[in-house]
N, C-alpha and C positions, 0 to 999 in steps of 0.2 A: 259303552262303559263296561270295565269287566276290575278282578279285583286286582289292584297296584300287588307286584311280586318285591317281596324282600327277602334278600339270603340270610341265611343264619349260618353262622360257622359253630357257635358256641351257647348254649343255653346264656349264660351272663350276660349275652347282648341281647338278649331278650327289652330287658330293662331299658337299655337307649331308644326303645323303638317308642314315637310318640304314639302310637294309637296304644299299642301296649298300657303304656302307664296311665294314658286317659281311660280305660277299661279299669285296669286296679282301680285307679281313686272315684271310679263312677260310684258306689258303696258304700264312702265314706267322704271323703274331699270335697264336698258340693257348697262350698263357699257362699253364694248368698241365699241359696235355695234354704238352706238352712234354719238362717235368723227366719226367713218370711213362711216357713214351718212355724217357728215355734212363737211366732207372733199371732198367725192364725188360732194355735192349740191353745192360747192365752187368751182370743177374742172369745171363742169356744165355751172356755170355761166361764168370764165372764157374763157372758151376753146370749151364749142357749143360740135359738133359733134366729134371733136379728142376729147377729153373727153369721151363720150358716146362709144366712137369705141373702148377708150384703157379699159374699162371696162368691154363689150364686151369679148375682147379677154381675159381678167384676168379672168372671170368668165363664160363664155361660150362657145364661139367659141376662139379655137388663130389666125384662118383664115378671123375672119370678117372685113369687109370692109365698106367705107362710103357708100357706092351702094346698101349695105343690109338691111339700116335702114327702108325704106319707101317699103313695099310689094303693086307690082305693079298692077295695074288694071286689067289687062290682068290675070296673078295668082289666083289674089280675081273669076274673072268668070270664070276661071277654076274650080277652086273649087267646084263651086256650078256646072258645069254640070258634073264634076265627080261622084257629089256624088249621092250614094248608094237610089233608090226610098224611101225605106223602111223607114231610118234611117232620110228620108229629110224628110218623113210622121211625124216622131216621134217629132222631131228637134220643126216642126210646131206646132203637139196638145202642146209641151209645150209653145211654144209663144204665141199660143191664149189662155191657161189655164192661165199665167203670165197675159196677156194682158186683159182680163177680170177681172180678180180678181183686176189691179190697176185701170183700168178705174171704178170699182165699188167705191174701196175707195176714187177716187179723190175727195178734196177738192172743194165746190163751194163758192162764197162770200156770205156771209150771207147779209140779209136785211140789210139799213141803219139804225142807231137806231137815233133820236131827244136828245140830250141832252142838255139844258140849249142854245137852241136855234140854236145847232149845229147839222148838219146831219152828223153823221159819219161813216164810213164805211172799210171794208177789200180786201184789192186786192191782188189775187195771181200770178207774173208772174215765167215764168220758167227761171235758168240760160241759158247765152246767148252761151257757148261752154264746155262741159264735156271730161275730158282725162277717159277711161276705163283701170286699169288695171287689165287683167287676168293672173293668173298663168300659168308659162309654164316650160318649164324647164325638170320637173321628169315626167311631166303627162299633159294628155290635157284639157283644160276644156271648150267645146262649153259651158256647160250648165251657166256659170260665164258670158260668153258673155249676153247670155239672161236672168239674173237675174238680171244684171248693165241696160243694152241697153233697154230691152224696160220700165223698170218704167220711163225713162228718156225718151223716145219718146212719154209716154202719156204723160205727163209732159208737153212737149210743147218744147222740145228741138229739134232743127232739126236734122233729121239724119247728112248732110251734117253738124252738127255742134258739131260731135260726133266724138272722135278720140281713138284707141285703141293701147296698147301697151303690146304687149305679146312676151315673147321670143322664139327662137328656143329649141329644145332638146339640153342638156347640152354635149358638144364632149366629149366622154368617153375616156381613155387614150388610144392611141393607133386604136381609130376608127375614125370613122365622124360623124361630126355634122348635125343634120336634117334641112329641112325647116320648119316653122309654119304648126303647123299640119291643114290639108286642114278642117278638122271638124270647126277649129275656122274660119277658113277664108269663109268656105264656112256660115257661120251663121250671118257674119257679111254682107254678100251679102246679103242674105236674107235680112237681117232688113235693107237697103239700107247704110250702114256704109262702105265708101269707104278708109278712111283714117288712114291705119293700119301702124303700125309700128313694127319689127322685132325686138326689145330690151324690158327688163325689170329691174327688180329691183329698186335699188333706184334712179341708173343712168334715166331710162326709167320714172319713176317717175318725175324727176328733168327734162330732158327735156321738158316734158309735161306742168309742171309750168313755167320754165323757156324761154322753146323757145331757137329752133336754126336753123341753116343754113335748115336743115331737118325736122325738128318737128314746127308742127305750135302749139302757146302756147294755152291752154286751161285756165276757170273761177276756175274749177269745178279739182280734181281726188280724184275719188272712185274706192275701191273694196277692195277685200280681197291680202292673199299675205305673205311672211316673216318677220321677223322683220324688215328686212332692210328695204323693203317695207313701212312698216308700219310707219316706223322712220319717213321715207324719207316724208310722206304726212304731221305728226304730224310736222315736221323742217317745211315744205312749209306752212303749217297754216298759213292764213293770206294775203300771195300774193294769194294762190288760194282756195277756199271752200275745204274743205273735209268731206266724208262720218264719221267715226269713226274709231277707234281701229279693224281691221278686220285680227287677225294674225290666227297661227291654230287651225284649226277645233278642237270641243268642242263637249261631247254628257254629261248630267247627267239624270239620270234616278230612279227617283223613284218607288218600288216596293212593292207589298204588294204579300201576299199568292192567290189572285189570277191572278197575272202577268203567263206569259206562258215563261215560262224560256227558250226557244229556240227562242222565238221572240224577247226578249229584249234584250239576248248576238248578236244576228246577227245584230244588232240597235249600239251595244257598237265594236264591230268589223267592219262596217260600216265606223263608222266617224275615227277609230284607224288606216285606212290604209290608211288614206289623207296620210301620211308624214312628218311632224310629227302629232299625232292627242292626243287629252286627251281625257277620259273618267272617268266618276265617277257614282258609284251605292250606291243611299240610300234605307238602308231600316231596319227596325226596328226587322226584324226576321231573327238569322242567317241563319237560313233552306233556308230562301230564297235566302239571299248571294250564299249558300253552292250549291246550284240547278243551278241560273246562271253562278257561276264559271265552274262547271261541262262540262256546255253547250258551256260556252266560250272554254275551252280546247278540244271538242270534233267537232266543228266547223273548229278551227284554223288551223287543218290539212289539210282540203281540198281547204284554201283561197290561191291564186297565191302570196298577197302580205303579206304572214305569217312573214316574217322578219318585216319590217313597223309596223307590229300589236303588234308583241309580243315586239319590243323596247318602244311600244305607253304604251303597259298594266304594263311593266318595269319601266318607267319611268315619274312620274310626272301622273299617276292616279292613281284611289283609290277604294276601299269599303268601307262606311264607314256605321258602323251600329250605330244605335240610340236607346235611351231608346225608343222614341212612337213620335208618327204621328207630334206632337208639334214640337221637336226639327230636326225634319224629314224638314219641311219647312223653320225653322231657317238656316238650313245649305244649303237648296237648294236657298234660297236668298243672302246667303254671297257669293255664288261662282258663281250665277249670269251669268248661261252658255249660251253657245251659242245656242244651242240647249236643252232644259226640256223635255224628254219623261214622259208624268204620267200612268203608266203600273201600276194602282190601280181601286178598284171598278167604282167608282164615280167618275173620270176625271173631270167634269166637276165642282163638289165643291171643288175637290182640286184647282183647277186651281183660283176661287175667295180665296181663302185660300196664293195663291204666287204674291210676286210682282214683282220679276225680273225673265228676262231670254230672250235671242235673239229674239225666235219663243217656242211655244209652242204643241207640236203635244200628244192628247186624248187619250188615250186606247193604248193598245199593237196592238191595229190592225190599227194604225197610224205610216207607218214603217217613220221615219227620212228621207230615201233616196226620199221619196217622195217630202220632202221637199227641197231636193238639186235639184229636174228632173222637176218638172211636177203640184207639188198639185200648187200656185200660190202666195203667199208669194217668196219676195227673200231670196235666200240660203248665199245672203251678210249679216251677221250678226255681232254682236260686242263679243269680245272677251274679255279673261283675268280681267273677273268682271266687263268689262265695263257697261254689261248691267244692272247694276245700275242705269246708270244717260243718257245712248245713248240708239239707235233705230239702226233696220239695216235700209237697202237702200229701199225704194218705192217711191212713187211719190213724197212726203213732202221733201225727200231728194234733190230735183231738182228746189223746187218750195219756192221762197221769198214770205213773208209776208210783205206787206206796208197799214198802217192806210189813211186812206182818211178825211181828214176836208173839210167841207166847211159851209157858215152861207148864205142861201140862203135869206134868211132879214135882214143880216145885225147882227155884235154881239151885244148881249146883253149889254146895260150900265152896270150892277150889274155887270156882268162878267170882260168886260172890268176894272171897278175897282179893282174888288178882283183880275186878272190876274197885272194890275198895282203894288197893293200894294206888293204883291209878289215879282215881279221883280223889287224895290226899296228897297224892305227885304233885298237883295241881291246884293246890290250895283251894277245892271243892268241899268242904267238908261234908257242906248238905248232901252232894252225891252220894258220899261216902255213910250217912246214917242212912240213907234212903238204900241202899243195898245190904247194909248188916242189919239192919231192923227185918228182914227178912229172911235171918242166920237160923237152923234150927240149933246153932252151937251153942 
């Protein structure tokens, strides 16, 4: 299995291509996933935790219980003294790798500036409670815990005001269902996050916003996740902040003749065994296509989750080759991935060369995976062309913007007037005495 080659002559045929447009409308177009969002977000509000529980059982466990939602304290420090030295070593460098790289970026308020007699100024505070949700279900993911939880603990968010919602393993027919795998719990100990929750999806979602007998309501949820997922934050818009569009994992990768054809198929099977995952390879010389297909087929064998991969390289991803370098960035902008490997000479000029893309990782000897473990960027990214117009998750995710006025002498007459006749332009009146009432004229 390797990835189907499609030519491109013209950006405008971009749009004919079916995986293409099933990528656009993954973000938005999701026909009945939708209603059965926002019928869930409805039982939610009505109905609290029976709600939450009967969805549970429809979709996860058929065993579970209102007792199962809140994972107890006692569990949470188990976790962490079970775990493995090695693994809690590893766990760490990436939380202080994460945690350095946001404390670098964080925003500080800039000077005040003087304008027309006004000092004006920028204040950053942090949201006052964030819901986390991490994937759970098919696989586990401590690393989602530390890529949401601490840009939001530089931020200025208290731990204590941080709640997570990740589900157990999915009961298989005929088996049983797990507990939250001790990796998340035990990471949420670490970063002092006590108030976990044993549910997900839209349901887990919706309580989160909504609040119930068990869930205390959160400002704020972010993270990555399914569409339902994803729906479920996009319906809540409004009652609670959210991150963006974060559905599945995304890799494109552009390539030129000195790309290393076993590094960048391992890069493209990497992100293809999330579950569902997409992948796309541009590049302007078939030879090259022909060399990383090779590589992908000759990998694929010895991966544990070769099914996941080879329905990911099946369906809904691509090659697509290009006449040259030009149309080569045009199409890596339209699709606007989650993850842009640039496995070409120069990295570094192509990279001023592209406008969109989640995270951006330099050379073939920048693996992807780094980007989901350890390099310090989050692995929370925007998805399905979003990153167009969105960012993924760091500190700015967490942190409000408010303007500061004040006239420490008092406003200016001239201003006062031109601010008057303005707001009498506009049949304002009350504006308009609420600024000359302030006249020393």
């Amino acid at each position: 299995m390797s990835l189907k080659i499609f030519e491109l002559q013209s950006i405008n045929d971009l749009d004919a291509m079916g995986w293409f447009a099933d990528l656009r409308r993954s973000a938005w177009d999701t026909g009945d996933a939708a209603a059965t969002v926002a019928k869930i977000i409805q039982d939610v509000r009505d109905q609290g935790d029976e709600a939450v529980v009967r969805y549970m059982r429809q979709w996860t466990d058929p065993a579970f219980e209102q007792s199962n939602i809140r994972v107890p304290a006692d569990e949470l420090a188990g976790a962490l003294d079970q775990l493995d030295a090695k693994l809690r070593d590893a766990l760490q460098r990436a939380i202080d790798h994460v945690q350095a790289y946001q404390r670098h970026i964080m925003p500080q308020p800039p000077q005040a500036v003087t304008v027309g007699g006004a000092s004006l100024g920028l204040r950053f505070t942090a949201v006052s409670s964030v819901g986390l949700a991490v994937p759970g279900g098919k696989a586990a993911y401590p690393s989602t815990v530390i890529m949401l939880a601490v840009p939001a603990l530089v931020a200025g968010v208290p731990a204590g005001a941080i709640s997570v919602v990740t589900p157990p393993p999915t009961r298989t027919e005929g088996g049983a269902g797990g507990a939250v795998s001790p990796l998340v719990l035990a990471v949420c100990k670490m970063l002092g996050i006590e108030r976990v929750y044993r549910i997900g999806g839209a349901q887990g979602v919706a309580a989160l916003a909504l609040g119930t007998a068990s869930v205390q309501p959160v400002d704020m949820v972010v993270g990555p996740g399914n569409v339902y997922t994803q729906l479920a934050k996009l319906q809540l818009n409004g009652r609670v902040g959210i991150d963006g569009f974060y559905g599945p994992s995304e890799i494109l990768t552009i390539a030129d003749d000195s790309a290393d054809p076993a590094r960048v198929a391992s890069d493209l099977i990497a992100q293809a065994e999330h579950d569902p995952g997409r992948c796309f390879l541009v590049a302007w010389s078939r030879g090259v296509i022909d060399r990383i297909n090779q590589q992908i087929e000759t990998q694929l064998a010895s991966r544990q989750r070769w099914a996941a991969i080879e329905a990911a390289l099946k369906d809904g991803s691509a090659a697509v080759l290009v006449g040259d370098e030009s149309l080569a960035v045009q199409v890596a902008d339209r699709i606007a991935a989650e993850h842009v490997n640039l496995a070409v000479r120069d990295a570094q000029a192509w990279l001023g060369r592209l406008r969109h893309g989640g995270e951006f990782f330099l050379g073939d000897g920048a693996p992807v995976a780094a980007g989901d473990y350890i390099a310090g960027p989050s692995h929370c990214l925007p998805t399905g062309t979003t990153a167009r117009f969105t960012s993924g998750v760091s500190v700015y995710t967490f942190l409000k913007r408010s303007g500061t006025v004040a006239y420490p002498a008092g406003m200016p007459g001239g201003d006062i007037d031109a601010a008057a006749r303005l707001a009498e332009a506009e049949g304002l009146d009350g504006h308009a005495a609420s600024l000359r009432i302030r006249s020393n004229g």
